[in-house]
VEXTORGU-423355 format. One line per field, with one value per residue (C-alpha): x, y, z; residue in three letters. Coordinates in Angstrom, 1 decimal, always signed. Layout:
VEXTORGU-423355
X	(X / ...)
Y	(Y / ...)
Z	(Z / ...)
rest	(ala / ...)
end
This chain:
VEXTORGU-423355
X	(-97.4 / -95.7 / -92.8 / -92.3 / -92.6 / -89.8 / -87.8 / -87.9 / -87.3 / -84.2 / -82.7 / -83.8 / -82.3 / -79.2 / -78.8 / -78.8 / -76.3 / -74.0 / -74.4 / -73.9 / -70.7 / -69.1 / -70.3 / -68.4 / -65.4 / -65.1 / -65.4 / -62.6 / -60.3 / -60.9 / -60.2 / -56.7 / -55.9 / -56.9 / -54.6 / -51.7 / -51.8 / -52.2 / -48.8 / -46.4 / -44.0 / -44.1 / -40.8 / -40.5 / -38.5 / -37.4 / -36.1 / -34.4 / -36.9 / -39.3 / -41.9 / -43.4 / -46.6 / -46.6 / -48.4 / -45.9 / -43.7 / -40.8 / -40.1 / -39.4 / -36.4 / -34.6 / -32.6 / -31.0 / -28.3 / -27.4 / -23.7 / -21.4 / -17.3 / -14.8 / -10.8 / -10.1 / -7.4 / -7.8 / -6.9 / -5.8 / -5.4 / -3.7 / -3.0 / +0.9 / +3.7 / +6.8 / +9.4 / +12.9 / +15.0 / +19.1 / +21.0 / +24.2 / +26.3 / +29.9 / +31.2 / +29.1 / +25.1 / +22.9 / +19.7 / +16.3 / +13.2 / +9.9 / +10.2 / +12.4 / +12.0 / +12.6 / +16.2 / +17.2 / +16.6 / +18.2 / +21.2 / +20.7 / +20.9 / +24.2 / +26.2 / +25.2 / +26.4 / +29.8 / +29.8 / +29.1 / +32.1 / +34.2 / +33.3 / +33.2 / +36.9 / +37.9 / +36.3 / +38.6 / +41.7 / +40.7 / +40.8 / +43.8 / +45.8 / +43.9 / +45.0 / +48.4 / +48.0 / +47.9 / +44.7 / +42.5 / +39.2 / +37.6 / +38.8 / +37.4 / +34.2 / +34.0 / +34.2 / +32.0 / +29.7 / +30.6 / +30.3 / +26.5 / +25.1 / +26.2 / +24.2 / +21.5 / +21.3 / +21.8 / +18.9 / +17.1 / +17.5 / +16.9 / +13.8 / +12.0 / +13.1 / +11.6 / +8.6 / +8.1 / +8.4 / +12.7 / +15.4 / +18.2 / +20.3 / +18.6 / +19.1 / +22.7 / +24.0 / +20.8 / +22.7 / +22.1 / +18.4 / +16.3 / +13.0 / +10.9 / +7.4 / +5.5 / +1.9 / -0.5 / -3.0 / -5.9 / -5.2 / -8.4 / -6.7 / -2.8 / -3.3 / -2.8 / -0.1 / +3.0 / +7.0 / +9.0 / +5.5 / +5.7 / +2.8 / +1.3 / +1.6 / +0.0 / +1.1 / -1.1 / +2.1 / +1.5 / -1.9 / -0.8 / +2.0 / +2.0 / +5.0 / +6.5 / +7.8 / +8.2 / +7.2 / +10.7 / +9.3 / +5.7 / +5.3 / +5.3 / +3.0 / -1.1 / -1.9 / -3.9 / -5.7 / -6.6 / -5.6 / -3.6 / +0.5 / +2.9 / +4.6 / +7.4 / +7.7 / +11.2 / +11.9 / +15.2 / +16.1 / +11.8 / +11.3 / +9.8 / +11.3 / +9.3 / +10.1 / +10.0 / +6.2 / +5.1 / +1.3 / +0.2 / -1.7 / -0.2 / -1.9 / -1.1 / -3.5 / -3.2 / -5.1 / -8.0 / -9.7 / -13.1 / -15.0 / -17.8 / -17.7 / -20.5 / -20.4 / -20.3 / -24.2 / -24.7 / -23.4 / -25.1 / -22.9 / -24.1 / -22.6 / -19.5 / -21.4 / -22.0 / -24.7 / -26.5 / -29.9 / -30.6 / -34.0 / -35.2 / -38.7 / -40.5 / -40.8 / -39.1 / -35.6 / -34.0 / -30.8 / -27.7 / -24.3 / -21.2 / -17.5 / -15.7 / -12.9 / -11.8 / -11.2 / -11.2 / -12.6 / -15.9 / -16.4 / -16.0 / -15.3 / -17.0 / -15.4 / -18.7 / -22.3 / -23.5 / -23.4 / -22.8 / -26.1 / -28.0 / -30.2 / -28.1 / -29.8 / -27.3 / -29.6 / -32.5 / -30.4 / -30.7 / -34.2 / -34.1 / -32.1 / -34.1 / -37.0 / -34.6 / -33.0 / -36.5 / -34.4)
Y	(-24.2 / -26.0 / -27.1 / -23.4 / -21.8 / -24.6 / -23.1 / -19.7 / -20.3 / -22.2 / -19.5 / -16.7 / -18.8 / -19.3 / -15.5 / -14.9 / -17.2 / -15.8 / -12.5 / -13.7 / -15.5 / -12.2 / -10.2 / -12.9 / -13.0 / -9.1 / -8.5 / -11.1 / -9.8 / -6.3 / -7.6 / -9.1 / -6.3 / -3.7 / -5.8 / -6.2 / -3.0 / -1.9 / -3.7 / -2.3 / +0.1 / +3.7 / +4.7 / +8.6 / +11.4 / +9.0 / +6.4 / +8.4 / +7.5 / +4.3 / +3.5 / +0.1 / -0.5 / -1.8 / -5.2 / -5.2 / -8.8 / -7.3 / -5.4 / -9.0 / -8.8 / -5.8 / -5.2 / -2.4 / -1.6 / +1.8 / +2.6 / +4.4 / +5.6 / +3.5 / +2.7 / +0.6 / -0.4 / +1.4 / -1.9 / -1.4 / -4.9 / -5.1 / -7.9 / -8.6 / -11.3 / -12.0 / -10.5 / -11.2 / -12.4 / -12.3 / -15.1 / -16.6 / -17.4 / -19.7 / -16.4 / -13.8 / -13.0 / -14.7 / -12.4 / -14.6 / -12.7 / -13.7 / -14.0 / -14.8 / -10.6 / -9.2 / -11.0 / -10.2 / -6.8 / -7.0 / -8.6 / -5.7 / -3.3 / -4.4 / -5.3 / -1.1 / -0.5 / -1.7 / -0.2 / +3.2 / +3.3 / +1.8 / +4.7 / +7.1 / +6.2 / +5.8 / +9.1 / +11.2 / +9.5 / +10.4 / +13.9 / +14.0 / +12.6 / +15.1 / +17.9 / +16.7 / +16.6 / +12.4 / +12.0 / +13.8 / +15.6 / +12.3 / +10.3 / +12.8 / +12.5 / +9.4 / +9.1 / +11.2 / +9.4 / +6.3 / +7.4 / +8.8 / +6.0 / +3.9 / +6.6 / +6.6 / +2.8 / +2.4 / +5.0 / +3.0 / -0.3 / +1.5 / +3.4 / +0.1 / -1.8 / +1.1 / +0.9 / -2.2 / -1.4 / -2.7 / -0.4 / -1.5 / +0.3 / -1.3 / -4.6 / -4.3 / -3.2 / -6.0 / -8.2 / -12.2 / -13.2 / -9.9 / -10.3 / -8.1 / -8.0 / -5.8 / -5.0 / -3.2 / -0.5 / +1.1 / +4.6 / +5.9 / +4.1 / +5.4 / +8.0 / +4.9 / +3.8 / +5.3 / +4.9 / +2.8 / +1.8 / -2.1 / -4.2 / -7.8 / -10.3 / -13.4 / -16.1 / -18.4 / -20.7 / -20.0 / -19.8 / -20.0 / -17.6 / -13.8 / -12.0 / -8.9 / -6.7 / -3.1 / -0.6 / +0.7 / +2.3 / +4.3 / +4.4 / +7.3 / +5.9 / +5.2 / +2.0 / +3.8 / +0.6 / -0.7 / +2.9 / +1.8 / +2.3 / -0.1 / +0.0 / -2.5 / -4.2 / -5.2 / -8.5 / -9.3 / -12.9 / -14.2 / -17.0 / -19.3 / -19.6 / -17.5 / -18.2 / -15.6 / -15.6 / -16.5 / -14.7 / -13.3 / -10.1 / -7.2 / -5.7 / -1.6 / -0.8 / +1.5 / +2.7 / +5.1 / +6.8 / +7.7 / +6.0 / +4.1 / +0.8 / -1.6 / -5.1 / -5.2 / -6.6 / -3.1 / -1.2 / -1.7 / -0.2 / +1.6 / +2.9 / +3.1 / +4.8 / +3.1 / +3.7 / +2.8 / +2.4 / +4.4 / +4.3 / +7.4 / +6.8 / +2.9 / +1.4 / +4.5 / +4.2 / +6.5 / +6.2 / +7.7 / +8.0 / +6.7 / +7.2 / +3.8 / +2.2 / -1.5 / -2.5 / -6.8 / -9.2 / -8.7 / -5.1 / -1.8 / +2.1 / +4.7 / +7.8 / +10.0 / +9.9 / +8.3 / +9.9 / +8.0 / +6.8 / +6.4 / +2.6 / +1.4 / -1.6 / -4.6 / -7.1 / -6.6 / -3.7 / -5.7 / -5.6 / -1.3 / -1.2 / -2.6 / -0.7 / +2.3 / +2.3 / +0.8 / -3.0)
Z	(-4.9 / -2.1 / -3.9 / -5.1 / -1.3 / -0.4 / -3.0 / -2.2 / +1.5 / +0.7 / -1.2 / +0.9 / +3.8 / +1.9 / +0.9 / +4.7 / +6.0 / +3.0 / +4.3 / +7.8 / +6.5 / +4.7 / +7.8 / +10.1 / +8.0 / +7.9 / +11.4 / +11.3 / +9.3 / +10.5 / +14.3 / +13.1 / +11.4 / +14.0 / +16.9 / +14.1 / +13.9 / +17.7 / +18.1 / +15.3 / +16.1 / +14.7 / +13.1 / +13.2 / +12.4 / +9.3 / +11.5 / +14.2 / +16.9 / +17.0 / +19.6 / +20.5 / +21.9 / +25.7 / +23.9 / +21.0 / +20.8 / +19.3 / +23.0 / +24.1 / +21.6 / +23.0 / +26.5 / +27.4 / +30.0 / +31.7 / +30.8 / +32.3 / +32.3 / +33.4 / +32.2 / +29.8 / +26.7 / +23.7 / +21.0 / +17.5 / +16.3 / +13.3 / +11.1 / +10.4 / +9.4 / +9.9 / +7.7 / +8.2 / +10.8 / +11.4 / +12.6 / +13.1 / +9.6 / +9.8 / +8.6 / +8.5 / +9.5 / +7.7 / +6.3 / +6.1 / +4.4 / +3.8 / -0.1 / -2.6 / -4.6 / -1.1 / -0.8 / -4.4 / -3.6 / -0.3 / -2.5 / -4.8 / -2.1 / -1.1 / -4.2 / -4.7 / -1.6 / -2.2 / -5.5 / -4.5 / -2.1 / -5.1 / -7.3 / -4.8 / -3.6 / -7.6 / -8.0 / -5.7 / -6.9 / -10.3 / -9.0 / -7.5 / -10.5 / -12.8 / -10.5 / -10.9 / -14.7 / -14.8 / -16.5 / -19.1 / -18.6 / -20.1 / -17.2 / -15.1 / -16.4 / -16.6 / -13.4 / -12.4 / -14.2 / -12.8 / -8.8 / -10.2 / -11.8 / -9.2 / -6.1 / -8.4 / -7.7 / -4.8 / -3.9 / -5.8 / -4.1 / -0.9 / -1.5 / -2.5 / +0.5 / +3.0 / +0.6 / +1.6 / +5.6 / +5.4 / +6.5 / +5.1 / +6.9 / +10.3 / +9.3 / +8.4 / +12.2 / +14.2 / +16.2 / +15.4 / +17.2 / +16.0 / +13.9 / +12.4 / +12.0 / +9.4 / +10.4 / +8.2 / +10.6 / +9.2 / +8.6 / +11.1 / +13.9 / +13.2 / +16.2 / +18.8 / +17.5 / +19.4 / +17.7 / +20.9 / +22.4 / +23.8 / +22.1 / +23.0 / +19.3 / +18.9 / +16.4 / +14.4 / +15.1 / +18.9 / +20.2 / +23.5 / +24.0 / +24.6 / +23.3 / +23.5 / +20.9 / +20.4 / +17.4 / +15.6 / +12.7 / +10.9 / +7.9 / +6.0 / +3.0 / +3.1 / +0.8 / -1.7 / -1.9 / +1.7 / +3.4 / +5.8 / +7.2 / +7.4 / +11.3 / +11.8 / +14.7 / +16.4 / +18.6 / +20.1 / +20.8 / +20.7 / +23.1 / +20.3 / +16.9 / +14.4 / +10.6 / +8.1 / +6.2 / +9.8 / +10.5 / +13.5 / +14.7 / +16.8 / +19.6 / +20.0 / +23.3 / +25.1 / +28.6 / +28.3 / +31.5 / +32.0 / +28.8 / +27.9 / +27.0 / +25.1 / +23.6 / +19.9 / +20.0 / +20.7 / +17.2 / +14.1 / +10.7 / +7.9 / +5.1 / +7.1 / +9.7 / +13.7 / +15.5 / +18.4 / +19.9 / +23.1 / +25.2 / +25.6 / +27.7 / +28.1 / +24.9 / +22.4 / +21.2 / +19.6 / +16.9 / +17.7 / +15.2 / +17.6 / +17.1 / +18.3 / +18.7 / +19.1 / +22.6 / +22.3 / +20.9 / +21.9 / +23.1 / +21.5 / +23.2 / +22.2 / +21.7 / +21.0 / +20.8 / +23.9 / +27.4 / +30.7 / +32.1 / +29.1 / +28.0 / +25.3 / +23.7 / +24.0 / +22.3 / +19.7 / +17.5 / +14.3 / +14.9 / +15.7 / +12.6 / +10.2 / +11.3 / +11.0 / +7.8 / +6.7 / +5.6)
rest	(unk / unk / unk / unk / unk / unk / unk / unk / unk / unk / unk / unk / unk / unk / unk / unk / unk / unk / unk / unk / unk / unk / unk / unk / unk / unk / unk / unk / unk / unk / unk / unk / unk / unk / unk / unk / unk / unk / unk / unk / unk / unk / unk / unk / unk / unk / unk / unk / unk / unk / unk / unk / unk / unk / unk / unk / unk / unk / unk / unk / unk / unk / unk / unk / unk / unk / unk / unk / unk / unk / unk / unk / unk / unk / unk / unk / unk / unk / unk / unk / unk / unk / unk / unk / unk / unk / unk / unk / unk / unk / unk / unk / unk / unk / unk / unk / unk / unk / unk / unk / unk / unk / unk / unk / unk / unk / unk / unk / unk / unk / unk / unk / unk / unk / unk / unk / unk / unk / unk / unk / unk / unk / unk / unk / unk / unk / unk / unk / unk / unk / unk / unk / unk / unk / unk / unk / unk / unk / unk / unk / unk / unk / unk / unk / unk / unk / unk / unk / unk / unk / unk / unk / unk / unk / unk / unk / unk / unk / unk / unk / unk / unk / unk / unk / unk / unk / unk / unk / unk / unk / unk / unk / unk / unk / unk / unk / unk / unk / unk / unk / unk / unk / unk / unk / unk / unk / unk / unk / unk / unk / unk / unk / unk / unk / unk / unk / unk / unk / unk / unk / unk / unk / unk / unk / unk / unk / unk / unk / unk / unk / unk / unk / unk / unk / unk / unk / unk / unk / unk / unk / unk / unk / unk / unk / unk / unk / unk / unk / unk / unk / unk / unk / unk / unk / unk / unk / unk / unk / unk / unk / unk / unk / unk / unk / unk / unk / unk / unk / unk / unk / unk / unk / unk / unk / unk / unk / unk / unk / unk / unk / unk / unk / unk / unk / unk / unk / unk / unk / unk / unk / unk / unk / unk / unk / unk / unk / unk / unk / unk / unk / unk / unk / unk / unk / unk / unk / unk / unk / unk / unk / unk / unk / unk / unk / unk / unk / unk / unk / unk / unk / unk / unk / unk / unk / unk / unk / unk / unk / unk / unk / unk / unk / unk / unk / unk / unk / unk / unk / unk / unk / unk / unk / unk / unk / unk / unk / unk)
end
Protein backbone atom coordinates (compact mmCIF):
# COMPACT_ATOMS: atom_id res chain seq x y z
CA UNK A 1 0.00 0.00 0.00
CA UNK A 2 3.03 2.16 0.71
CA UNK A 3 4.83 1.46 -2.35
CA UNK A 4 1.50 2.38 -4.42
CA UNK A 5 0.89 5.96 -2.43
CA UNK A 6 4.76 6.65 -3.38
CA UNK A 7 3.70 6.12 -6.81
CA UNK A 8 0.90 8.15 -7.10
CA UNK A 9 2.54 11.09 -5.34
CA UNK A 10 5.42 11.00 -7.77
CA UNK A 11 3.20 11.25 -10.70
CA UNK A 12 0.87 13.69 -9.29
CA UNK A 13 4.02 15.70 -8.34
CA UNK A 14 5.31 15.37 -11.77
CA UNK A 15 2.00 16.30 -13.56
CA UNK A 16 2.33 19.61 -11.64
CA UNK A 17 5.74 20.69 -12.26
CA UNK A 18 4.85 19.90 -16.12
CA UNK A 19 2.08 22.25 -15.94
CA UNK A 20 4.18 24.73 -14.02
CA UNK A 21 6.86 24.32 -16.84
CA UNK A 22 4.27 24.94 -19.88
CA UNK A 23 2.71 27.76 -17.72
CA UNK A 24 6.38 29.23 -17.28
CA UNK A 25 7.30 28.81 -20.81
CA UNK A 26 4.01 30.54 -22.01
CA UNK A 27 4.22 33.46 -20.02
CA UNK A 28 7.71 33.44 -21.65
CA UNK A 29 7.02 33.42 -24.87
CA UNK A 30 4.07 35.67 -24.55
CA UNK A 31 6.36 38.38 -22.64
CA UNK A 32 8.96 38.31 -25.72
CA UNK A 33 6.45 38.44 -28.01
CA UNK A 34 4.41 41.28 -26.35
CA UNK A 35 7.84 43.62 -26.06
CA UNK A 36 8.88 42.47 -29.83
CA UNK A 37 5.96 43.67 -30.66
CA UNK A 38 5.73 46.99 -28.54
CA UNK A 39 8.90 48.03 -30.48
CA UNK A 40 8.04 47.41 -34.25
CA UNK A 41 7.17 50.11 -36.39
CA UNK A 42 3.74 50.54 -37.88
CA UNK A 43 3.84 51.10 -41.66
CA UNK A 44 0.69 52.97 -42.83
CA UNK A 45 -1.08 54.45 -45.46
CA UNK A 46 0.74 51.45 -47.58
CA UNK A 47 4.09 52.54 -46.69
CA UNK A 48 3.77 56.34 -46.95
CA UNK A 49 4.05 56.95 -43.28
CA UNK A 50 5.83 54.61 -40.55
CA UNK A 51 5.94 55.26 -36.84
CA UNK A 52 8.51 53.92 -34.34
CA UNK A 53 7.97 53.38 -30.91
CA UNK A 54 9.95 55.75 -28.41
CA UNK A 55 11.77 52.09 -27.23
CA UNK A 56 12.12 50.94 -30.80
CA UNK A 57 16.15 50.10 -31.74
CA UNK A 58 15.77 50.89 -35.29
CA UNK A 59 15.32 54.90 -34.18
CA UNK A 60 18.97 54.53 -33.30
CA UNK A 61 19.58 53.88 -37.05
CA UNK A 62 18.08 57.09 -38.49
CA UNK A 63 19.23 60.97 -38.23
CA UNK A 64 17.70 63.57 -39.63
CA UNK A 65 18.85 67.12 -40.55
CA UNK A 66 16.68 70.40 -41.10
CA UNK A 67 17.38 71.62 -44.72
CA UNK A 68 17.17 74.57 -46.17
CA UNK A 69 17.90 76.80 -49.64
CA UNK A 70 21.07 77.83 -50.49
CA UNK A 71 23.20 78.32 -54.19
CA UNK A 72 24.81 75.79 -55.54
CA UNK A 73 26.11 74.06 -59.17
CA UNK A 74 23.60 72.29 -60.96
CA UNK A 75 26.29 69.09 -62.41
CA UNK A 76 25.53 67.03 -65.38
CA UNK A 77 28.42 64.73 -65.52
CA UNK A 78 28.61 63.04 -68.53
CA UNK A 79 30.89 60.36 -69.63
CA UNK A 80 32.96 61.19 -72.86
CA UNK A 81 36.27 60.44 -74.99
CA UNK A 82 38.44 61.87 -77.01
CA UNK A 83 37.67 61.89 -80.74
CA UNK A 84 39.97 63.49 -83.00
CA UNK A 85 42.53 65.95 -82.94
CA UNK A 86 44.40 68.18 -85.88
CA UNK A 87 47.96 68.79 -85.97
CA UNK A 88 50.71 69.89 -87.90
CA UNK A 89 51.46 67.67 -91.26
CA UNK A 90 55.17 68.36 -93.52
CA UNK A 91 52.54 69.40 -95.96
CA UNK A 92 49.33 69.63 -95.00
CA UNK A 93 47.13 69.00 -91.49
CA UNK A 94 47.21 65.88 -90.39
CA UNK A 95 43.53 64.36 -89.16
CA UNK A 96 43.89 61.79 -85.99
CA UNK A 97 40.47 60.00 -85.00
CA UNK A 98 39.74 57.60 -82.53
CA UNK A 99 39.19 54.52 -84.86
CA UNK A 100 40.29 53.19 -87.80
CA UNK A 101 36.02 53.20 -89.65
CA UNK A 102 35.85 56.82 -88.51
CA UNK A 103 39.12 57.84 -90.75
CA UNK A 104 37.99 55.75 -93.67
CA UNK A 105 34.91 57.59 -93.65
CA UNK A 106 36.61 60.82 -93.05
CA UNK A 107 38.74 59.67 -96.23
CA UNK A 108 35.54 58.87 -97.86
CA UNK A 109 34.20 62.18 -97.06
CA UNK A 110 36.80 63.90 -98.84
CA UNK A 111 37.71 61.93 -101.86
CA UNK A 112 33.42 62.90 -102.43
CA UNK A 113 34.22 66.17 -101.79
CA UNK A 114 36.58 66.63 -104.56
CA UNK A 115 34.51 64.68 -106.74
CA UNK A 116 31.47 66.65 -106.46
CA UNK A 117 33.31 69.83 -107.50
CA UNK A 118 34.82 67.68 -110.46
CA UNK A 119 31.38 66.88 -111.67
CA UNK A 120 29.82 69.84 -110.80
CA UNK A 121 32.50 71.93 -112.82
CA UNK A 122 32.30 69.05 -115.78
CA UNK A 123 28.64 69.48 -115.55
CA UNK A 124 28.43 73.23 -116.58
CA UNK A 125 30.97 72.92 -119.30
CA UNK A 126 28.97 70.14 -120.65
CA UNK A 127 26.30 72.72 -120.85
CA UNK A 128 27.83 75.20 -122.38
CA UNK A 129 29.16 73.11 -125.29
CA UNK A 130 25.60 71.55 -125.70
CA UNK A 131 24.22 75.05 -126.03
CA UNK A 132 26.69 75.70 -128.56
CA UNK A 133 25.69 72.46 -130.33
CA UNK A 134 29.31 70.47 -129.37
CA UNK A 135 27.86 67.61 -127.64
CA UNK A 136 24.71 65.39 -127.80
CA UNK A 137 21.80 65.16 -125.35
CA UNK A 138 23.61 61.81 -124.13
CA UNK A 139 26.52 63.78 -122.97
CA UNK A 140 24.29 65.93 -121.29
CA UNK A 141 22.80 63.39 -119.44
CA UNK A 142 25.42 61.78 -118.64
CA UNK A 143 26.51 64.31 -116.91
CA UNK A 144 24.00 65.04 -115.15
CA UNK A 145 24.11 61.82 -113.89
CA UNK A 146 27.53 62.02 -113.00
CA UNK A 147 27.33 65.51 -110.82
CA UNK A 148 24.17 63.42 -108.99
CA UNK A 149 25.59 60.30 -108.03
CA UNK A 150 28.52 61.98 -106.96
CA UNK A 151 26.04 64.71 -104.27
CA UNK A 152 24.38 61.75 -103.47
CA UNK A 153 27.68 60.54 -101.98
CA UNK A 154 28.93 62.89 -100.67
CA UNK A 155 25.62 63.54 -98.49
CA UNK A 156 26.11 60.30 -97.64
CA UNK A 157 29.54 60.43 -96.18
CA UNK A 158 28.50 63.51 -94.40
CA UNK A 159 25.36 62.54 -92.70
CA UNK A 160 27.24 59.50 -91.09
CA UNK A 161 30.02 61.55 -89.75
CA UNK A 162 27.49 64.17 -87.89
CA UNK A 163 25.79 60.77 -86.80
CA UNK A 164 28.52 60.09 -85.09
CA UNK A 165 28.91 63.69 -83.29
CA UNK A 166 31.82 64.81 -86.52
CA UNK A 167 31.23 67.90 -88.51
CA UNK A 168 33.11 67.49 -91.23
CA UNK A 169 32.84 70.64 -92.34
CA UNK A 170 34.37 71.88 -88.74
CA UNK A 171 37.17 69.86 -88.95
CA UNK A 172 38.29 70.76 -92.29
CA UNK A 173 38.78 74.94 -91.48
CA UNK A 174 40.27 73.91 -87.19
CA UNK A 175 43.46 75.33 -86.95
CA UNK A 176 46.53 72.74 -86.01
CA UNK A 177 46.22 72.07 -81.77
CA UNK A 178 42.14 71.73 -81.59
CA UNK A 179 40.54 68.46 -80.11
CA UNK A 180 37.37 67.31 -79.84
CA UNK A 181 35.68 65.51 -77.32
CA UNK A 182 32.33 63.57 -77.75
CA UNK A 183 30.28 63.16 -74.53
CA UNK A 184 27.10 61.16 -74.35
CA UNK A 185 24.31 63.15 -71.71
CA UNK A 186 21.27 61.48 -70.59
CA UNK A 187 18.41 62.84 -72.32
CA UNK A 188 16.47 64.03 -68.73
CA UNK A 189 19.49 66.16 -67.96
CA UNK A 190 19.89 67.87 -71.86
CA UNK A 191 18.06 71.11 -70.40
CA UNK A 192 21.68 72.09 -68.56
CA UNK A 193 23.48 71.77 -71.15
CA UNK A 194 23.94 75.22 -72.95
CA UNK A 195 25.62 75.48 -76.92
CA UNK A 196 29.07 77.88 -76.21
CA UNK A 197 28.80 77.15 -72.29
CA UNK A 198 32.57 76.67 -70.72
CA UNK A 199 32.77 73.19 -68.89
CA UNK A 200 35.45 71.64 -66.37
CA UNK A 201 36.90 67.82 -68.03
CA UNK A 202 38.83 65.48 -66.25
CA UNK A 203 41.03 62.74 -67.86
CA UNK A 204 41.61 59.29 -66.69
CA UNK A 205 45.09 60.18 -68.25
CA UNK A 206 45.17 63.23 -65.78
CA UNK A 207 43.78 62.93 -62.49
CA UNK A 208 45.25 65.90 -61.41
CA UNK A 209 44.48 68.58 -63.99
CA UNK A 210 41.29 70.64 -64.54
CA UNK A 211 40.79 71.64 -68.05
CA UNK A 212 38.77 73.80 -69.87
CA UNK A 213 36.82 73.28 -72.88
CA UNK A 214 33.76 74.61 -74.44
CA UNK A 215 30.47 72.87 -75.94
CA UNK A 216 30.44 73.53 -80.04
CA UNK A 217 27.72 71.27 -80.91
CA UNK A 218 23.98 69.25 -79.53
CA UNK A 219 23.01 66.77 -80.97
CA UNK A 220 20.06 66.43 -82.70
CA UNK A 221 19.53 62.48 -82.26
CA UNK A 222 18.42 60.49 -78.78
CA UNK A 223 20.27 56.98 -78.72
CA UNK A 224 17.27 54.91 -78.91
CA UNK A 225 19.15 52.53 -76.85
CA UNK A 226 20.83 54.46 -73.82
CA UNK A 227 18.51 57.81 -74.53
CA UNK A 228 20.89 60.07 -74.45
CA UNK A 229 22.58 63.19 -77.01
CA UNK A 230 25.82 63.33 -78.25
CA UNK A 231 27.31 67.17 -77.42
CA UNK A 232 30.88 67.73 -78.71
CA UNK A 233 33.15 69.45 -76.94
CA UNK A 234 35.94 71.84 -78.50
CA UNK A 235 39.60 72.40 -77.00
CA UNK A 236 42.13 74.73 -78.57
CA UNK A 237 45.79 74.15 -78.05
CA UNK A 238 45.06 71.65 -74.37
CA UNK A 239 47.80 72.12 -71.90
CA UNK A 240 48.47 68.23 -71.83
CA UNK A 241 48.60 66.05 -74.80
CA UNK A 242 45.28 64.14 -75.18
CA UNK A 243 45.40 61.13 -77.68
CA UNK A 244 42.50 60.23 -79.74
CA UNK A 245 40.41 57.11 -77.69
CA UNK A 246 41.50 59.12 -74.69
CA UNK A 247 38.50 58.81 -71.69
CA UNK A 248 37.47 61.30 -69.44
CA UNK A 249 34.15 62.78 -68.04
CA UNK A 250 32.81 66.34 -68.80
CA UNK A 251 31.41 68.56 -66.22
CA UNK A 252 28.26 70.97 -67.60
CA UNK A 253 27.32 72.89 -64.12
CA UNK A 254 25.92 75.41 -63.86
CA UNK A 255 24.84 77.87 -60.69
CA UNK A 256 21.42 77.44 -59.18
CA UNK A 257 19.96 80.05 -56.43
CA UNK A 258 17.80 79.35 -53.64
CA UNK A 259 17.72 75.18 -53.53
CA UNK A 260 17.97 72.46 -51.42
CA UNK A 261 20.65 70.40 -51.19
CA UNK A 262 21.00 66.61 -49.46
CA UNK A 263 23.76 64.01 -49.48
CA UNK A 264 23.07 61.05 -51.64
CA UNK A 265 22.56 58.90 -48.20
CA UNK A 266 19.47 60.72 -48.27
CA UNK A 267 17.54 59.33 -51.70
CA UNK A 268 16.56 55.90 -51.91
CA UNK A 269 15.41 54.77 -56.01
CA UNK A 270 12.67 52.82 -57.01
CA UNK A 271 11.46 51.82 -60.18
CA UNK A 272 13.17 54.82 -61.53
CA UNK A 273 11.50 56.83 -58.93
CA UNK A 274 13.64 58.96 -55.84
CA UNK A 275 12.32 59.48 -52.82
CA UNK A 276 13.08 60.66 -49.49
CA UNK A 277 12.28 60.21 -45.94
CA UNK A 278 10.99 63.31 -43.98
CA UNK A 279 10.06 63.40 -40.16
CA UNK A 280 6.93 64.65 -39.76
CA UNK A 281 6.46 64.46 -35.64
CA UNK A 282 9.10 62.35 -33.11
CA UNK A 283 9.54 59.08 -34.27
CA UNK A 284 7.03 59.14 -37.71
CA UNK A 285 8.45 59.55 -41.08
CA UNK A 286 6.83 59.99 -43.85
CA UNK A 287 7.86 59.04 -47.85
CA UNK A 288 8.06 61.72 -50.22
CA UNK A 289 8.74 61.32 -54.32
CA UNK A 290 11.74 63.98 -55.10
CA UNK A 291 12.79 65.37 -58.47
CA UNK A 292 16.82 65.61 -58.37
CA UNK A 293 19.59 66.44 -59.97
CA UNK A 294 23.36 65.65 -59.66
CA UNK A 295 25.27 68.28 -58.01
CA UNK A 296 28.96 66.18 -57.05
CA UNK A 297 30.14 63.42 -56.20
CA UNK A 298 28.48 63.03 -53.12
CA UNK A 299 25.40 65.28 -52.95
CA UNK A 300 22.35 65.64 -54.95
CA UNK A 301 19.69 69.00 -55.54
CA UNK A 302 16.41 68.50 -55.35
CA UNK A 303 14.34 70.18 -57.63
CA UNK A 304 10.78 69.16 -56.03
CA UNK A 305 9.26 67.38 -53.21
CA UNK A 306 10.91 68.65 -50.18
CA UNK A 307 10.37 72.13 -48.68
CA UNK A 308 13.04 74.18 -46.80
CA UNK A 309 12.99 73.39 -43.08
CA UNK A 310 11.77 70.02 -43.17
CA UNK A 311 13.79 66.55 -41.16
CA UNK A 312 15.19 64.82 -44.02
CA UNK A 313 16.70 61.51 -42.88
CA UNK A 314 20.42 61.57 -43.90
CA UNK A 315 21.17 58.10 -42.47
CA UNK A 316 18.87 55.06 -41.78
CA UNK A 317 16.74 55.48 -45.35
CA UNK A 318 17.63 51.88 -46.46
CA UNK A 319 16.10 50.90 -43.35
CA UNK A 320 12.68 53.46 -44.03
CA UNK A 321 12.66 51.93 -47.41
CA UNK A 322 12.49 48.50 -46.84
CA UNK A 323 9.81 48.93 -44.37
CA UNK A 324 8.17 51.15 -47.19
CA UNK A 325 8.07 49.20 -50.22
CA UNK A 326 7.67 46.20 -47.72
CA UNK A 327 11.54 44.61 -49.04
Amino acid sequence: MKTNYLKQLSIITILILAVLTVTSCGESANGESKSEKEQKPQVMDNGLTIKFPESSAGLKQITTTPVKKSNSNVSVIAPARVVSSISTGTNDKIFLFESGDITTLFSSYRQNKQNVQRTTGNLARIKDMFENHAVTGKDLNDAETDAANARSAFSEMEGKLRSAGYNPMEIETSAPGTVWIISDVPESQLKEVQHGEQVHIRFDSYPDRHIHGNVSAIGDVVDPVTRSIKVRVVLHNPPVKLLPGMFCNVDFGNPVDGIIELPLTSVVSVDGKDYSFVETSPGEFVRKQIVSAFSGQDKIIVLSGINSGEKVVTSGSILLKGLSFGF
